[in-house]
N, C-alpha and C positions, 0 to 999 in steps of 0.2 A: 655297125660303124656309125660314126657321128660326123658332121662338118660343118664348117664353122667360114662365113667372110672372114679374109683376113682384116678387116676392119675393124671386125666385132671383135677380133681375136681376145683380146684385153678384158671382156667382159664375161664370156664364154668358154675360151677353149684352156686361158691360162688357171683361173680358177680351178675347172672340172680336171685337170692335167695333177696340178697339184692335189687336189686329192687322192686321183690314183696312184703317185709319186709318195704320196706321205704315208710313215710307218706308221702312223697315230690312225690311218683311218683307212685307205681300200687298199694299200698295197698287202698288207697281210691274207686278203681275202682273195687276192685273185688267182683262178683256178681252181679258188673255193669255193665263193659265195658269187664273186664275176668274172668276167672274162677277163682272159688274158689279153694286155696291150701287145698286136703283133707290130704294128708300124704306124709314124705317124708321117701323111703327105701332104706336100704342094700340089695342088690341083690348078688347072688352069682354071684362069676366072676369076685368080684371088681367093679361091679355097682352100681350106687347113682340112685334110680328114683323117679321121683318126681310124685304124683297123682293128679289131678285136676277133679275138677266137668266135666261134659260133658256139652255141649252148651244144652240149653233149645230146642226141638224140632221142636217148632213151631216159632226157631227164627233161625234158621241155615239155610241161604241163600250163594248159591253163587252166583257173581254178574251178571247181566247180562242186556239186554236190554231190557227185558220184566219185568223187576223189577218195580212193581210203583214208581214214583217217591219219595213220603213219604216214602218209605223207602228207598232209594240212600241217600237224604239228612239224613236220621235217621246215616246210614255209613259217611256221613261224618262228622253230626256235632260228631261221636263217635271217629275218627280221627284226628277233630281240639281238641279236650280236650285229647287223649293221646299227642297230639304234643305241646300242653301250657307245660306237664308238662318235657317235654322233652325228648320224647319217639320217 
């Protein structure tokens, strides 16, 4: 999850919204390459937070040298298709 003052909202949360909104760029990936937007709330305090799915368990790696290789290239070719779309 992410959250955002809503003061900053404008600089912060509407941007990063609109990309996952937009077809040109993370909405086609999500549940693919990122998580799914479950909700987004009013927090007291003035906070906006956003809820996203958790990463699937048995795909949540960090990287390392002991990684197999099918899966390094699995991260990158998931890197070259965020970065076609401009991310």
């Amino acid at each position: 999850s992410h959250s955002w003052p809503v003061q900053s909202a404008m600089r912060g949360f509407y941007p990063e919204m609109a990309l996952y909104a937009s077809t040109c760029f993370l909405r086609p990936l999500q549940g693919v390459l990122v998580s799914r937007i479950i909700g987004i709330y009013s927090a007291p305090g003035g906070i906006v937070s956003v809820a996203m799915e958790p990463p699937h368990p048995h795909s949540w790696y960090e990287a390392s040298r002991a990684m197999p290789d099918s899966y390094k290239q699995r991260f990158l070719d998931a890197y070259t298709r965020l970065h076609a779309l401009g991310i």
